[in-house]
N, C-alpha and C positions, 0 to 999 in steps of 0.2 A: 618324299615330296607330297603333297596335295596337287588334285585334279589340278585346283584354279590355273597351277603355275604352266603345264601345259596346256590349258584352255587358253592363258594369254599368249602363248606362245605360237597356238593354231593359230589364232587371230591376228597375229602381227604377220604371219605368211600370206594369209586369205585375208583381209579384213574384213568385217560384215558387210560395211558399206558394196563390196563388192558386187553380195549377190542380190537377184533379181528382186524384189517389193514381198511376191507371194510365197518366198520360198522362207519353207520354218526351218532356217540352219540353227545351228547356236546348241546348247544345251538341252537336251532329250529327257533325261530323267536320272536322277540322282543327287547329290550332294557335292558341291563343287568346292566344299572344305575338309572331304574325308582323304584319307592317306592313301595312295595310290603307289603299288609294287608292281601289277604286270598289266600292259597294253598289246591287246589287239586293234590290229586296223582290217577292215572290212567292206566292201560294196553297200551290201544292204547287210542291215538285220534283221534275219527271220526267227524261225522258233530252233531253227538246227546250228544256226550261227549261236545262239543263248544256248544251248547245250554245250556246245564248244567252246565256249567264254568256262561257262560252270566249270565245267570238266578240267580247264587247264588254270582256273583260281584266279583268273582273268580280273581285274579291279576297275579298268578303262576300257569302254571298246569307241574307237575313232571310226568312223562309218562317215561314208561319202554322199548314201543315202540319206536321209532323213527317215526316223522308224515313224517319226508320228507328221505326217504329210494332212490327215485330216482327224479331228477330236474325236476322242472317245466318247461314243454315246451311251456308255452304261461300263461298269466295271464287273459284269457277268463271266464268270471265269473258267465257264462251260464255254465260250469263243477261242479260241488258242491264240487270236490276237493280245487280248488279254491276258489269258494266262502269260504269255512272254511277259507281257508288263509287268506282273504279278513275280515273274523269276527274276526279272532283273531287280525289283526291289528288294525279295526277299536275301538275295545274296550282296545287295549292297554293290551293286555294278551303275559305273555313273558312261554314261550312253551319250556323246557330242557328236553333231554332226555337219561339215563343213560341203557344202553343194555345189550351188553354182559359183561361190563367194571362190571356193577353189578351183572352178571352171576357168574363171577367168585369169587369176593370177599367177604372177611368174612364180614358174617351176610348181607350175599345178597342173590338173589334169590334161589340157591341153597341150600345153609343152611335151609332157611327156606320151601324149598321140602322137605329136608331132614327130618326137625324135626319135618313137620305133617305126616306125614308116619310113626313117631318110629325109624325112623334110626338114628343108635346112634355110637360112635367112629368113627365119619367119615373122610377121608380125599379128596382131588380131585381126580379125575378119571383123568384128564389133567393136573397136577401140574403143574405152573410157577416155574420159578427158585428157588423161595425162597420153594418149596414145602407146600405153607399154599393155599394159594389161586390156581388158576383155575377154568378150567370149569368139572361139573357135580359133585356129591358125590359119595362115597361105602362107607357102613359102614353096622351094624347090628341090624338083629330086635330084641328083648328080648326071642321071644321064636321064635320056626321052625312056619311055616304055610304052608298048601298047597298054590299052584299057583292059586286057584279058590280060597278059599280064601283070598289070600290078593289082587288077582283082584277086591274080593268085596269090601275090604277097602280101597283100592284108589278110586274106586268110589265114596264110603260114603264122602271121606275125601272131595274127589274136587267137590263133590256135581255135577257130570255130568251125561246128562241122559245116558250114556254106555261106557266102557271101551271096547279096540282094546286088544284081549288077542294071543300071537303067542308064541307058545308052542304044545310041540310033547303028551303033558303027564301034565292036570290039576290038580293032584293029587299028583303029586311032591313036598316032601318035600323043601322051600326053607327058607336063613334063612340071606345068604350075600344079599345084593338090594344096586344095582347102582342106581341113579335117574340123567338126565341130563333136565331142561327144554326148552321146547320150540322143535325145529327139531331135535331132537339131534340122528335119525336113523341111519346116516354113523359111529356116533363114536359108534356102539355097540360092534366092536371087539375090542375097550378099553378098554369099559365096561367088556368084558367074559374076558381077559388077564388078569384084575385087579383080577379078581377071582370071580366074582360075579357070582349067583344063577341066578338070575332076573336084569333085566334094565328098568326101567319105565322113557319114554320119548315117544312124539306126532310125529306127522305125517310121521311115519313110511309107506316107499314106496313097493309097491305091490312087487316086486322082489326083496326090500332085506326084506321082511317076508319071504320068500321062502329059501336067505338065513341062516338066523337066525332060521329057522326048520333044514336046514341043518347040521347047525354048532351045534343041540340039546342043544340052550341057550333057554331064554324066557326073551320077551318082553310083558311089557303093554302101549297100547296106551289110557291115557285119556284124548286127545285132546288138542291143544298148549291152547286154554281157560283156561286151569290148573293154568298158569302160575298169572291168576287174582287176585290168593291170593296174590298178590305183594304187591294191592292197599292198606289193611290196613297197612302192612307192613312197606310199603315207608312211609306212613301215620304217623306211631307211632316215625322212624326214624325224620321226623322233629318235631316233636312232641316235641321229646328228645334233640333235640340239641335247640328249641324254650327254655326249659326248662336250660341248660347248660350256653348257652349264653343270655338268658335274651333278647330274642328277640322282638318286637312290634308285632308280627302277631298278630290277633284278632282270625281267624281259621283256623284250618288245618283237611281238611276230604276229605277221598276217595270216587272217584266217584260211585256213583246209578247204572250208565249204564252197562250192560252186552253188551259185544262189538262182545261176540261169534257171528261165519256169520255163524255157521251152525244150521238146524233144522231137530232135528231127529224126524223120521214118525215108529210107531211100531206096 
């Protein structure tokens, strides 16, 4: 098969239209008319994910991130940013990236926040027009939990070494949970409007924690890394359309690499 055909096929899950204005989803780099044998999906790509692609003869890689967020200002290949540029072309790997466009849409990143947490009945926290898609969920857990505990089971869930807990009172019954992945700390007064108890979303900023004690809501932060469970995810997604359409892939598996850039010291 050729890229194109799963390129149309990302987009008819995510559409473009979905994601935000500044976000460079879409096509990354390569040839969306060469023949395509084995897919990787991936959070970000770095220079150890492109070794990884290399190594395993890799022809697609599907990434959540965007590789090129801001232009290349020189093609210097003493940068290691570049040099990856430089490998991905050299070996003919074509590089697409589906973001917020898959943030919002059903049975995209969200949902799948949603549904390893227990959150259940859910709808967007930011609904598009049609009110199905958007960005972030609310919805419900089966029974109440306090705020320490279910800080403990987003931990467990996203397997990270500590969850960011801002809250007046860990001991508070809660039972509604918004989830938004990735940055999603400015939108928390959607999340408390929507009604929710709790907001679980990353890299929440020192002063608006201060907020969010103010406003007596609660947040968990367990780091934008969270968002890695995408890789089987996107994984199973072509998986299934391999499967539908009768595709030639030979494989399709998420990447090994842990892309997290932090290391926590305890």
């Amino acid at each position: 098969m050729i890229a194109s055909e799963l390129i149309a096929k990302i987009e008819a899950h995510a559409p473009r239209e979905l994601a935000w204005e500044r976000d460079p989803i879409g096509l990354q780099i390569g040839d969306p008319n060469r023949d395509i044998k084995t897919v990787m999906t991936t959070l970000d790509v770095r220079p150890e994910v492109v070794t990884e692609a290399i190594e395993q003869h890799v022809d697609f890689i599907f990434a959540h991130h965007p590789v090129m967020f801001r232009p290349a200002k020189n093609l210097d290949l003493s940068q290691p940013q570049n040099q990856m540029y430089a490998d991905l072309i050299k070996h003919d790997i074509v590089v697409y990236a589906a973001h917020t466009n898959l943030d919002a849409a059903t049975d995209g990143m969200n949902d799948w926040l949603a549904e390893l947490l227990g959150i259940t009945q859910t709808k967007p926290i930011l609904p598009n027009a049609d009110g199905v898609t958007g960005l972030g969920r609310i919805g419900t857990l089966a029974t109440p939990m306090t705020v320490a505990q279910f800080a403990q089971q987003v931990r467990a869930t996203f397997d990270v070494a500590t969850v960011r807990v801002i809250a007046n009172d860990l001991e508070r019954p809660i039972q509604t949970i918004a989830v938004l992945g990735g940055d999603g700390g400015s939108e928390y007064p959607a999340a408390l409007a929507a009604g929710a108890d709790a907001y679980v979303t990353a890299d929440l900023y020192y002063h608006v924690g201060h907020d969010v004690l103010a406003d007596d809501f609660v947040v968990i932060d367990p780091d934008h890394h969270m968002e890695a469970i995408a890789k089987p995810k996107m994984a199973e997604l072509v998986q299934r359309w391999q499967v539908e359409n009768n595709w030639a892939l030979t494989r399709v598996f998420a990447s090994t690499v842990n892309t997290d850039p932090y290391t926590y010291i305890f």
